[in-house]
C-alpha positions in Angstrom: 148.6 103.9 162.5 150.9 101.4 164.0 151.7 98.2 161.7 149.7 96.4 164.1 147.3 98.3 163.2 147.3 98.2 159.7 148.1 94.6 159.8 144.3 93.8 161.6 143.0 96.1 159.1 144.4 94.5 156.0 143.0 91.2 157.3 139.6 92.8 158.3 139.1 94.4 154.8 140.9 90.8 153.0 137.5 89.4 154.7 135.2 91.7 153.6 136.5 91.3 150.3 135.8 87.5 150.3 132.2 87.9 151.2 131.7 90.4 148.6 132.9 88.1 146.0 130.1 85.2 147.7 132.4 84.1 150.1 131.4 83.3 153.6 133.5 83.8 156.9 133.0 81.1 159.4 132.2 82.1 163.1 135.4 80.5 164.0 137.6 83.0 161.8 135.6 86.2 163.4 136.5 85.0 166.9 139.8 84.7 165.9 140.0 88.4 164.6 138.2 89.6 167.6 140.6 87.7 169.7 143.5 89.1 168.2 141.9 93.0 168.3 141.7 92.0 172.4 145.4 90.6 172.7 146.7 93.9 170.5 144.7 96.1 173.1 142.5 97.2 170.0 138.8 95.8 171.2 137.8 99.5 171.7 139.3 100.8 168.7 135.8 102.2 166.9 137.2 102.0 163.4 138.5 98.8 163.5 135.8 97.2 165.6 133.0 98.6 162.5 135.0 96.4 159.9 134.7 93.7 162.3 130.8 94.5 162.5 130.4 94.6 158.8 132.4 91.2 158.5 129.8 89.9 160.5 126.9 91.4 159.5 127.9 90.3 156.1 128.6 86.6 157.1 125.1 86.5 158.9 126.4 86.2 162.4 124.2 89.0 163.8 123.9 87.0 167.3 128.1 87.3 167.7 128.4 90.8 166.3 125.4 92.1 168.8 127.9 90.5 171.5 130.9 92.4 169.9 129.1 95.6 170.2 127.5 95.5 173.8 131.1 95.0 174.6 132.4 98.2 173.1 132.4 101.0 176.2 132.0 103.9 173.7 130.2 103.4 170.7 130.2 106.2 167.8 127.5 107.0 165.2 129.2 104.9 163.1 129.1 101.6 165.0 125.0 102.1 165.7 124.3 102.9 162.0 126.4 99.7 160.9 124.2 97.8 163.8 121.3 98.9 162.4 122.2 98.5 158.7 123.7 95.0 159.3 120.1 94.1 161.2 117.7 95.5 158.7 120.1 93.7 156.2 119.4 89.7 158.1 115.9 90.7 158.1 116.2 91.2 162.4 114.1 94.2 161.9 112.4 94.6 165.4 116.4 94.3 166.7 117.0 97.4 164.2 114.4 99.3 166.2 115.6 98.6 169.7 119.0 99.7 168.1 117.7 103.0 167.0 116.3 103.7 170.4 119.0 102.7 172.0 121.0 104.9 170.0 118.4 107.8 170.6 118.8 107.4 174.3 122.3 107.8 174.1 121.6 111.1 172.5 122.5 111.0 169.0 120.8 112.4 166.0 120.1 109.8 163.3 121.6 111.1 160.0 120.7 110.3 156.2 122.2 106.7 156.9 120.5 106.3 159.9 116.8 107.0 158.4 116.4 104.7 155.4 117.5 101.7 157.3 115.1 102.2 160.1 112.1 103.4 157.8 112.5 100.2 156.0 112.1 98.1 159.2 109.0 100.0 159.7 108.0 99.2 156.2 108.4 95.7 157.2 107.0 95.7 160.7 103.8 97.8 159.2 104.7 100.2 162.5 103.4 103.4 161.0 103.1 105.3 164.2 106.9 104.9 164.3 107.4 106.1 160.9 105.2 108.9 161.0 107.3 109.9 164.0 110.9 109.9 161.9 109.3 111.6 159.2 108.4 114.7 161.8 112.3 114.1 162.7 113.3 114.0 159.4 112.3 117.6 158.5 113.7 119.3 162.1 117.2 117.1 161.1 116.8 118.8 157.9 116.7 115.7 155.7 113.4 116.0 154.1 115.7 116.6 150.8 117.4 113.6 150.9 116.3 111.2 147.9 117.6 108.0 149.9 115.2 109.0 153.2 112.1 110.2 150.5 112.5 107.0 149.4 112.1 104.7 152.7 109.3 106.9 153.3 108.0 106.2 149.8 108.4 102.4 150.5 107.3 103.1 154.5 103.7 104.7 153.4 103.4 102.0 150.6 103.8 98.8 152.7 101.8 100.0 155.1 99.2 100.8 152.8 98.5 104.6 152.7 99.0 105.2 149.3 98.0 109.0 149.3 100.8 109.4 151.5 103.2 107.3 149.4 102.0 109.1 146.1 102.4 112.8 148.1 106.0 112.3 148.9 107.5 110.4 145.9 105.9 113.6 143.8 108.1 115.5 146.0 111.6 113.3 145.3 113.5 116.0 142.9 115.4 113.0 141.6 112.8 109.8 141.4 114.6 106.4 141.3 113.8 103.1 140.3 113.6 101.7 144.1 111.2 104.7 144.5 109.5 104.0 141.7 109.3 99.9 142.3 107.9 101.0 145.8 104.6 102.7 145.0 104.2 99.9 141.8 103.8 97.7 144.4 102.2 99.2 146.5 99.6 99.6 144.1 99.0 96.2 143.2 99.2 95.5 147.1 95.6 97.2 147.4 94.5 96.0 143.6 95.0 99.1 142.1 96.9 98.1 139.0 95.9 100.6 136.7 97.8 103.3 138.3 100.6 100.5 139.1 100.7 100.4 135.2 101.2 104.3 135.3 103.9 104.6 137.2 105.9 102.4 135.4 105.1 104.7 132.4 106.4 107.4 134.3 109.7 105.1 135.2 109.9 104.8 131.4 109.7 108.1 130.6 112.0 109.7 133.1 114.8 107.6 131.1 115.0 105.4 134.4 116.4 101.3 134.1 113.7 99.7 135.6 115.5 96.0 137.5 113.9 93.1 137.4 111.9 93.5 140.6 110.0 96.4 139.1 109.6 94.4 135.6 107.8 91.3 137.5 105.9 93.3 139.5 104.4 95.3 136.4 103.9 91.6 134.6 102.0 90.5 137.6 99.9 94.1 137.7 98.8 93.7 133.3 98.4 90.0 134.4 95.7 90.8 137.5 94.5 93.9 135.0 93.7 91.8 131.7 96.1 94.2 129.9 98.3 92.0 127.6 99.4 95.0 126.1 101.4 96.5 128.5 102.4 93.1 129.3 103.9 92.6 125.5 105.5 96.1 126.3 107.5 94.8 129.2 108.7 91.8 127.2 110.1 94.1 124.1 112.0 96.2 126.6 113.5 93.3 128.7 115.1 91.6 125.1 115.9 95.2 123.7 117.9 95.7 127.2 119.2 92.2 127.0 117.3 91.1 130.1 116.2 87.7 128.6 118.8 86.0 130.5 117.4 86.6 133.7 115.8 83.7 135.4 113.0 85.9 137.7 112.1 87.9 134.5 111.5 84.6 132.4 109.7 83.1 134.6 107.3 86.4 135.1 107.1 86.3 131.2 106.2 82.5 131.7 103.3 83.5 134.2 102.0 86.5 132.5 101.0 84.6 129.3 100.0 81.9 131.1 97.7 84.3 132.9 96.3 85.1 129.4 96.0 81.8 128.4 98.6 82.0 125.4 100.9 79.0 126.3 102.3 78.9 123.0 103.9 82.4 123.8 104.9 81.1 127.7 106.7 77.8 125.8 108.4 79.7 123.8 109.5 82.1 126.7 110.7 79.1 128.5 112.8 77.2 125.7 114.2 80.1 125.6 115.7 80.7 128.8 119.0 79.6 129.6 119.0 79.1 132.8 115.1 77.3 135.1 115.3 77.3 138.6 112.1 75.1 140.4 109.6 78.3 140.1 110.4 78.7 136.2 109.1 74.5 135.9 106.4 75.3 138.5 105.1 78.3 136.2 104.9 76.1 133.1 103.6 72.8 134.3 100.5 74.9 136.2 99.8 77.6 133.1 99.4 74.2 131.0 97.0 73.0 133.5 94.8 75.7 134.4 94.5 76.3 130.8 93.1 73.1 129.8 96.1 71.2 129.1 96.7 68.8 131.2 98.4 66.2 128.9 101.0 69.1 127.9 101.3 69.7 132.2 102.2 66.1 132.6 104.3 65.7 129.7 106.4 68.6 131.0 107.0 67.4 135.0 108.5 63.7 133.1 110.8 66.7 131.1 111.2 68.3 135.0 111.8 65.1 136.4 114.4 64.0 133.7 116.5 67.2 134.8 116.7 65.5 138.8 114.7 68.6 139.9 112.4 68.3 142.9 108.9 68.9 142.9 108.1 72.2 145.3 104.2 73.1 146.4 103.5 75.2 143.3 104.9 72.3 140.8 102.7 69.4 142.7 99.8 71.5 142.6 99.7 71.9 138.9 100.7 67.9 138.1 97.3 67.1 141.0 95.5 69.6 139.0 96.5 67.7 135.9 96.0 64.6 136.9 92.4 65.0 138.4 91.5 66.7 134.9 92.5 63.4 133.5 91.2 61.0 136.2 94.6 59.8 136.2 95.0 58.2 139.6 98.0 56.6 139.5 100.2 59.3 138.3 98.4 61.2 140.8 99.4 58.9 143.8 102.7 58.4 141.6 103.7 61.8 141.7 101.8 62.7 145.6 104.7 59.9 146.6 107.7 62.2 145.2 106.5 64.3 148.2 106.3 63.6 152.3 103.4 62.8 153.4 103.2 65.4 156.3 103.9 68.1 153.7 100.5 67.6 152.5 98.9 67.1 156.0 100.5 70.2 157.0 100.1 72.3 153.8 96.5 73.5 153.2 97.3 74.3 149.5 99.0 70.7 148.9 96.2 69.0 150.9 93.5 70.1 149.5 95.3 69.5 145.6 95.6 66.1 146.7 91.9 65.8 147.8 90.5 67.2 145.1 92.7 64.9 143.2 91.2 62.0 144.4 87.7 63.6 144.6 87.9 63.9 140.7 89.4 60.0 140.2 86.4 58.9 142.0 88.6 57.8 145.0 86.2 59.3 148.4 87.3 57.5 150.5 91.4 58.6 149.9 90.0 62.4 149.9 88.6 61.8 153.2 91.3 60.3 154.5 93.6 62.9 153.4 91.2 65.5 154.9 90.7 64.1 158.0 94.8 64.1 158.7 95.1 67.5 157.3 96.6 69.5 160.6 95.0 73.1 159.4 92.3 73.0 157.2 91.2 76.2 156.2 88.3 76.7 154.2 89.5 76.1 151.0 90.1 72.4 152.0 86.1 72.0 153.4 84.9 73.0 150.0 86.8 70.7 148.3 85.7 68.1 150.1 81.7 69.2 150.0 82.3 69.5 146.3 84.0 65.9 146.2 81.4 64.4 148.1 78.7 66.2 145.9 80.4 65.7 142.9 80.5 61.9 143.0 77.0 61.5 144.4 77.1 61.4 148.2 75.1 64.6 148.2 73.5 64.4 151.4 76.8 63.8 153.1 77.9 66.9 151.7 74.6 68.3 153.3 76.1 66.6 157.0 79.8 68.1 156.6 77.9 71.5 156.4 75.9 71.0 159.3 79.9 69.9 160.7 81.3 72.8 159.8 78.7 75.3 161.0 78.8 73.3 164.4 82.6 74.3 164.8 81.9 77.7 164.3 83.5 78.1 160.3 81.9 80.3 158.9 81.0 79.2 155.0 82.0 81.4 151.9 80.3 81.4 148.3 82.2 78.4 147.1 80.9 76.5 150.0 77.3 77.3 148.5 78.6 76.1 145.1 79.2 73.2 146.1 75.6 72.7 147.9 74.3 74.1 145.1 75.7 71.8 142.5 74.9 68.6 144.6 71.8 69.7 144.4 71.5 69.9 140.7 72.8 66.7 140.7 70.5 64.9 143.0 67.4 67.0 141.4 66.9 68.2 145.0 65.0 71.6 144.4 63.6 72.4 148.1 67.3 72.1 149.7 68.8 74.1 147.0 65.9 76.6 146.9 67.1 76.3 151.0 70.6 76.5 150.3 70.2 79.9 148.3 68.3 81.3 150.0 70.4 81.3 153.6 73.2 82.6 152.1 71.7 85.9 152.4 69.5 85.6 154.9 71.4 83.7 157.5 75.1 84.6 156.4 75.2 87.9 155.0 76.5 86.8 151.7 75.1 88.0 148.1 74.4 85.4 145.5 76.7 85.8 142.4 75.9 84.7 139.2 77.6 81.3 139.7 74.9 80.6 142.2 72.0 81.8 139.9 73.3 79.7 137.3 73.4 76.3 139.9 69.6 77.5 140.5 68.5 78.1 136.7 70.5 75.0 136.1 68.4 72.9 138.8 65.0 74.1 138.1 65.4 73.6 134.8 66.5 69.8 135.2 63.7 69.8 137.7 61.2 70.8 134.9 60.5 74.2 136.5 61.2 76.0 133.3 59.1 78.9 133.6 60.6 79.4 136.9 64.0 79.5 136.0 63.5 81.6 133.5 61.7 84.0 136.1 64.7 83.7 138.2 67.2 84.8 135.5 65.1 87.9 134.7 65.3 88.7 138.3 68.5 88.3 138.8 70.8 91.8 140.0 73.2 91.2 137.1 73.4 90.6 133.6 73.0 86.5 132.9 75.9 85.3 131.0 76.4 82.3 128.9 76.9 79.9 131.7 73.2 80.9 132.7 71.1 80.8 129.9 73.0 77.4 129.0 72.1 76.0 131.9 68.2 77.1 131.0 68.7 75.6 127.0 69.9 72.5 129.3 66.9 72.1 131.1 64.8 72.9 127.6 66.9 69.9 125.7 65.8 67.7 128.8 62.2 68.5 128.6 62.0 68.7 124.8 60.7 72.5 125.2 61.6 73.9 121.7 59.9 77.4 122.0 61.4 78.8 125.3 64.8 77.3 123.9 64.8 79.0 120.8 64.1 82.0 122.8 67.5 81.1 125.2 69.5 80.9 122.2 68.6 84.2 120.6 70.4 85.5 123.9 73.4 83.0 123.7 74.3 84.0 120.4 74.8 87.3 121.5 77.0 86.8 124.3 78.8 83.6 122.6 78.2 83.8 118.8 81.4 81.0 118.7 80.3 78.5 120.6 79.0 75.5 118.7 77.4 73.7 122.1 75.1 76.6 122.2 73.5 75.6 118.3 74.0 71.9 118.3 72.0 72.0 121.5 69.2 73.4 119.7 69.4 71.0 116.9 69.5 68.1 119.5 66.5 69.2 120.8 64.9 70.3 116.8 65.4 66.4 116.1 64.5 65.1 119.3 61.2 66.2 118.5 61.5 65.2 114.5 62.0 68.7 113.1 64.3 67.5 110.9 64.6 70.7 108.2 64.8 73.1 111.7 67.7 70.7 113.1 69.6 70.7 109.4 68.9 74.9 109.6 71.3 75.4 112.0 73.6 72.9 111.5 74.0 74.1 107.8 74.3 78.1 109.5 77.2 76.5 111.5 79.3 75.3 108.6 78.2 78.6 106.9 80.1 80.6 110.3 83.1 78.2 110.5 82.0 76.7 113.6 82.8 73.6 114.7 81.7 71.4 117.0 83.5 70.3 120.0 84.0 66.7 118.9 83.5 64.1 122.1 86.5 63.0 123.6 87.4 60.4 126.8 90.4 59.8 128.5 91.5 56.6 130.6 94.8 55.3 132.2 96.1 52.6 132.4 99.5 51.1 133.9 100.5 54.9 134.3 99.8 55.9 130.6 97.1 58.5 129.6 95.1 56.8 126.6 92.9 59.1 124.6 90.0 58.1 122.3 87.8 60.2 120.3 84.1 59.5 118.7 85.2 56.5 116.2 88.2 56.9 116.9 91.1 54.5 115.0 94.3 55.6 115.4 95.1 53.8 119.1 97.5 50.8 118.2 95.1 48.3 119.8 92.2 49.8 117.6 91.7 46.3 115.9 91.1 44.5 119.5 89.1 47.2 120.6 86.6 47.5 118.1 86.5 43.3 118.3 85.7 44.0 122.1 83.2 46.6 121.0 81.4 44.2 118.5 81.6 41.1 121.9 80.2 44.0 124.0 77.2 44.6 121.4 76.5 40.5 121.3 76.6 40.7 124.7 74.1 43.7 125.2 71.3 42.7 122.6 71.3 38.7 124.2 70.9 40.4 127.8 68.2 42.3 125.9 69.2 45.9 125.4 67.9 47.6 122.5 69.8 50.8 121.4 68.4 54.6 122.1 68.6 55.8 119.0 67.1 58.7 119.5 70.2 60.1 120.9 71.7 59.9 116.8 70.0 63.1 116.1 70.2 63.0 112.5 67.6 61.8 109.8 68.9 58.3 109.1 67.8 55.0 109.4 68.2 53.2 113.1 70.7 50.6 111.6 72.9 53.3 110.8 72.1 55.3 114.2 73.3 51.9 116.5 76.7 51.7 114.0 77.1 56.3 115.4 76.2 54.7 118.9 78.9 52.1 119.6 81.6 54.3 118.4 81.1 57.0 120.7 84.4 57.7 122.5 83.5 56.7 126.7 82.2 53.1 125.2 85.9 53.0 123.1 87.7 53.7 126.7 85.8 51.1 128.7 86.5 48.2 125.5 90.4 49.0 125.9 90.1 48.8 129.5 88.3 45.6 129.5 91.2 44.4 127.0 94.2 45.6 129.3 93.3 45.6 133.0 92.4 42.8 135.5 88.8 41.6 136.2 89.1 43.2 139.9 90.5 46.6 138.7 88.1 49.3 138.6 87.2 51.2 135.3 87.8 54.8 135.2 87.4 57.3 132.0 87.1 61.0 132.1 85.0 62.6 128.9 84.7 66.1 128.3 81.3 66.2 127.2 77.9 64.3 128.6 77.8 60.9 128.6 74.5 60.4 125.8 71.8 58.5 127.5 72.2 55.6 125.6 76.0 54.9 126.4 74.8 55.8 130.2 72.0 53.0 129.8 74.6 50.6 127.7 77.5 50.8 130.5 74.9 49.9 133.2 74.5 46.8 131.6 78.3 46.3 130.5 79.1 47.1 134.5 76.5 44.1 135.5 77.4 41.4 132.4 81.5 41.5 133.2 81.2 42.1 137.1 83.4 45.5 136.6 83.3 48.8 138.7 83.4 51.6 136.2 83.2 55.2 137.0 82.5 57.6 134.4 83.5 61.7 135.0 81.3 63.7 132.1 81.8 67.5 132.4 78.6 67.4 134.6 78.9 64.9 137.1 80.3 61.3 138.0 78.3 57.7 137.2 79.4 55.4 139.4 77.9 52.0 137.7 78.0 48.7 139.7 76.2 45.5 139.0 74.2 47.5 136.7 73.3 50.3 138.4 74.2 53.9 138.4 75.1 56.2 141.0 72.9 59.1 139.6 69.9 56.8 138.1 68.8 58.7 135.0 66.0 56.8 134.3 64.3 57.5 137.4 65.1 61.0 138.2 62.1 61.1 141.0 64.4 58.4 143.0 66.7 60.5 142.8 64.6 63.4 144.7 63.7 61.3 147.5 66.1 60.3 150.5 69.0 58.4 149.9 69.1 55.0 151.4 72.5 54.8 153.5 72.9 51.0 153.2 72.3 51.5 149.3 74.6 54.5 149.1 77.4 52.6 151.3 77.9 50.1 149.0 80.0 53.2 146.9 82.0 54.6 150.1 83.6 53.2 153.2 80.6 52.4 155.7 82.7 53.7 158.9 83.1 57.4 156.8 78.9 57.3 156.7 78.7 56.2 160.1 80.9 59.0 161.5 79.0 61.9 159.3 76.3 60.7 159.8 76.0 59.8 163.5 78.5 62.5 164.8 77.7 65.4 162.2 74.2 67.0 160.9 70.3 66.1 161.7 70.3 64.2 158.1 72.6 61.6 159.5 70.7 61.0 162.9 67.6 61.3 160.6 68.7 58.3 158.1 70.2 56.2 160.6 67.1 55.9 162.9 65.1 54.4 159.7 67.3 51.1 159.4 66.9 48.2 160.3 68.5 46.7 163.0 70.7 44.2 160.9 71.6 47.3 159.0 72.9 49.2 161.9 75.0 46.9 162.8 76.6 46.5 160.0 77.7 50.1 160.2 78.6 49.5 164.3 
């Protein structure tokens, strides 16, 4: 070679070198080089010109090297296997396959560098026929040997989903490796079939094989999906005996997988520990804690996230909305959907419909419609949560007229849409549209009831009084009843006082749940709600004898941004003394408006005295006193309790809601009260009302009269139906 010669390639390789070590050669220095190889009279040089190729390839400039290359008159094997490489490599895979048959035409043979690259673009571009094609080739070129070409047909046959195939040829790879092996493991758990996913990571194992960090997360995700924390626990003793712990994509797989399995001490512990959390680590945490019931802990850790100047992606939000409408808290909700463009959410389908079931759960409709109607894509996902929303917080026949929307635009409805129906249903007590509602799904839309379905159905006749035929329905139901079912029957028993069927129902709960205290103090309720005293103190006495312990009742409200919690008699806030004194002005209040106590929902033997002092304790009425204390009279009331609100507090906060002119909305783990003026959206003491049509003037009072008037008018027969019976002043009001 010349010096000239040697001098381009010195600088040619110097560059190379400097992307290697993460540097990054600017479009400007590569015309420079290329300008000297043309002043030299070196532009057709093949040798030198692939350096150049690679510099480019490696720099991401594929557009300028693809230039470079149509200008070469002769190009070798060499130059059209870098082409390709450097393509596949910037993810330009469909360029990569005009390349190859380019290169075909020219009349060369592809060679074992040739054939990976170009099976892996077909991997990516699911073009089997292709492939199948180059693996006929590969066996006349006498490659069918060649580990590196088994192995793009390995990951070829996986990606494309013909696991037979994938499974046939990776048996025959003399000398298996761990990008072989990674291949079928995903493929695997591509199609759902973890177990064997699990398998072949055994067989990594035991063919002495390093598995990377790709094949590690892929095997946490498979014993996530599987249920097997064992293998999971296997995976996390090899990465800190092979010092892998440092690794930010493992940790945060670790992080996932035990949040999968609902042990979040374990995924904390995973992620103090790691040195090093990108976004996805954060994102990981903050949603484990809130899918798992621990939303407080969720919240707690975005302030930590936040504190660290890290912003919130689509995965993180997702989990704080999730937290926050498990909480009710709507400011930090609207605080934290604010940290965020607006048209993110509008144009996400996952963020959007976060954010409206967000404010679905806070009792804010009118925000989740809003947020629904600007949505740009809304897939199905989003028109359930709205349905539940609107069913949720007692605009049940609404929900009924964004059905009848959605079938007139053609969507067709999947078995969370039915939920939803379903549950409004239960709600509203409205048997014949959710003996309607089942039905259709099979007959008009082909889908099969599942068990959640059954469940809303027990769970409605039961509430309906129908007990004998829900307990008909369970028996004839295709699957076994779980839990959820035959509560929702001991449900309907407590309502209607029916102690023999519901002794029956628990027989069968405490063989699928012999834990759960609900299940026996349920009974007892409904033992001393018909003054069987000795049968209620029975089985609360077998509880204590079992260590089990009742689910004590607890309600949540915010205020000024801060999540306040109170339990049943509850004295450790530090405004307890001013709350109780609001409590006892509350009581004064009550009993000179006239209210007189339930006390039959104090289901113990005592006297009544003692029952009202068990009453006023009870954690919702708590929440509502400290609000009354620390908010302004216009400022609506909202607490979230995890168990159901006790007809007395429902029948005491009526009144509260009318005597202090206050909005209060009330979330129980079965439904929302909306109470205004002293009356509830869901009227328990006149459940009949309740199975009758809605009034739209009455029910606009709770949501924004032009939403109504555009359901109702533009969207379903219920709408045209209830409209038509106003009166004329009425109708205008909603013009």
């Amino acid at each position: 070679m010349t010096p000239k010669v040697l001098e381009i390639e010195k600088l040619l390789l110097l560059f190379q070198g400097e992307v290697g070590l993460g540097g990054f050669i600017s479009l400007k220095r590569l015309k420079h080089v290329h300008a000297r190889l043309i002043r030299l009279n070196l532009d057709q040089d093949n040798y030198l010109l692939n350096i150049l190729l690679k510099s480019g390839f490696n720099s991401a400039n594929t557009h300028y090297t693809k230039l470079i290359f149509h200008q070469t008159q002769q190009p070798n094997m060499y130059l059209y296997n870098t082409m390709i490489r450097g393509l596949v490599s910037n993810d330009s895979f469909d360029q990569a396959i005009e390349f190859y048959h380019l290169m075909r035409k020219e009349g060369f043979l592809p060679n074992n560098f040739t054939f990976p690259f170009v099976l892996k673009a077909c991997g990516r571009l699911l073009d089997l026929n292709l492939g199948v094609k180059l693996q006929a080739l590969v066996v006349k070129a006498g490659f069918d040997c060649n580990v590196f070409v088994k192995t793009g047909l390995v990951c070829l046959y996986a990606k494309c989903g013909y696991l037979g195939n994938a499974r046939k040829v990776f048996d025959e790879i003399p000398q298996k490796n761990v990008v072989s092996c990674t291949a079928l493991i995903s493929g695997y758990i591509d199609v759902g079939r973890f177990e064997e996913a699990i398998g072949v990571f055994l067989e990594l194992l035991e063919m002495g094989l390093r598995p990377d960090s790709y094949t590690l997360v892929w095997v946490l995700s498979a014993s996530a999906r599987l249920g097997d924390l064992k293998t999971g626990e296997l995976v996390h003793r090899y990465v800190v005996d092979a010092g892998m712990g440092r690794n930010v994509f493992i940790g945060t797989g670790l992080v996932d997988m035990y949040a999968k399995f609902g042990n979040m001490d374990r995924a904390r512990s995973v992620f103090d520990g790691m040195p090093e959390k990108d976004i996805v680590s954060w994102s990981a945490m903050i949603q484990g804690y809130a899918s798992n019931g621990l939303p407080k802990e969720a919240l707690d850790l975005f302030y930590c996230m936040q504190r660290e100047n890290l912003r919130p992606d689509c995965y993180t939000m997702v989990g704080v909305l999730s937290a926050c409408a498990k909480l009710g808290a709507l400011e930090l909700g609207e605080w934290a959907s604010s940290l965020m463009e607006e048209n993110e959410f509008l144009n996400d389908p996952v963020l959007g419909t976060a954010l409206i079931d967000m404010y679905g759960k806070c009792g804010k409709m009118a925000s989740a419609w809003g947020v629904f109607q600007g949505m740009k894509d809304r897939d199905i996902v989003a028109w359930n949560a709205v349905i539940s929303s609107l069913a949720m917080n007692g605009h049940v026949k609404y929900a009924f007229c964004l059905f009848g929307w959605l079938e007139k635009l053609g969507i067709r409805p999947n078995e969370n849409t039915f939920v939803g129906l379903l549950c409004g249903c239960t709600h509203a007590g409205l048997v014949s549209d959710g003996r309607k509602y089942f039905n259709s799904m099979n007959h008009t839309y082909s889908l099969t009831p599942a068990i959640e379905h059954y469940g809303c159905m027990v769970d409605l006749l039961g509430r309906a009084g129908l007990l004998d035929e829900a307990h008909k329905l369970i028996k004839s139901m295709p699957m076994e009843a779980n839990a959820i079912v035959w509560g929702a029957l001991l449900g309907g028993c407590r309502v209607h006082k029916n102690t023999q069927l519901a002794e029956k129902v628990l027989e069968q709960l405490i063989v699928l749940e012999p834990w759960n205290a609900s299940n026996y103090v349920l009974l007892s309720n409904i033992y001393s709600v018909n003054r069987r005293w000795g049968d209620a103190e029975r089985i609360r006495s077998g509880m204590i004898e079992r260590g089990i312990k009742k689910t004590p009742g607890c309600s949540w409200i915010e205020v000024d941004g801060v999540v306040n919690e109170f339990l049943v008699g509850d004295k450790s806030h530090p405004l307890s003394d001013k709350i109780y004194a609001k409590l006892d002005e509350m009581s004064q209040e009550l009993k000179a408006a006239g209210f007189v106590p339930t006390t039959e929902f104090v289901l113990f033997d005592i006297e009544d005295e003692e029952k009202e002092h068990f009453l006023g304790c009870h954690s919702e009425k708590l929440a509502i006193a400290f609000a009354l204390i620390c908010t302004a009279p216009n400022h609506v009331i909202r607490v979230v309790k995890n168990l159901r609100v006790c007809g007395d507090c429902h029948a005491a906060i009526k009144l509260i809601s009318k005597i202090t002119s206050r909005e209060i909305i009330v979330r129980d783990n079965n439904r929302f009260h909306c109470f205004i003026g002293g009356s509830c959206s869901w009227n328990a003491d006149d459940m009949e009302s309740n199975r009758n049509e809605y009034s739209l003037a009455d029910r606009a009072v709770y949501w924004d009269k032009r939403i109504v008037l555009k359901l109702c008018l533009n969207y379903g027969n219920y709408g045209h139906c209830w409209y038509s019976r106003l009166p004329a002043s009425e109708q205008s009001k909603l013009t």
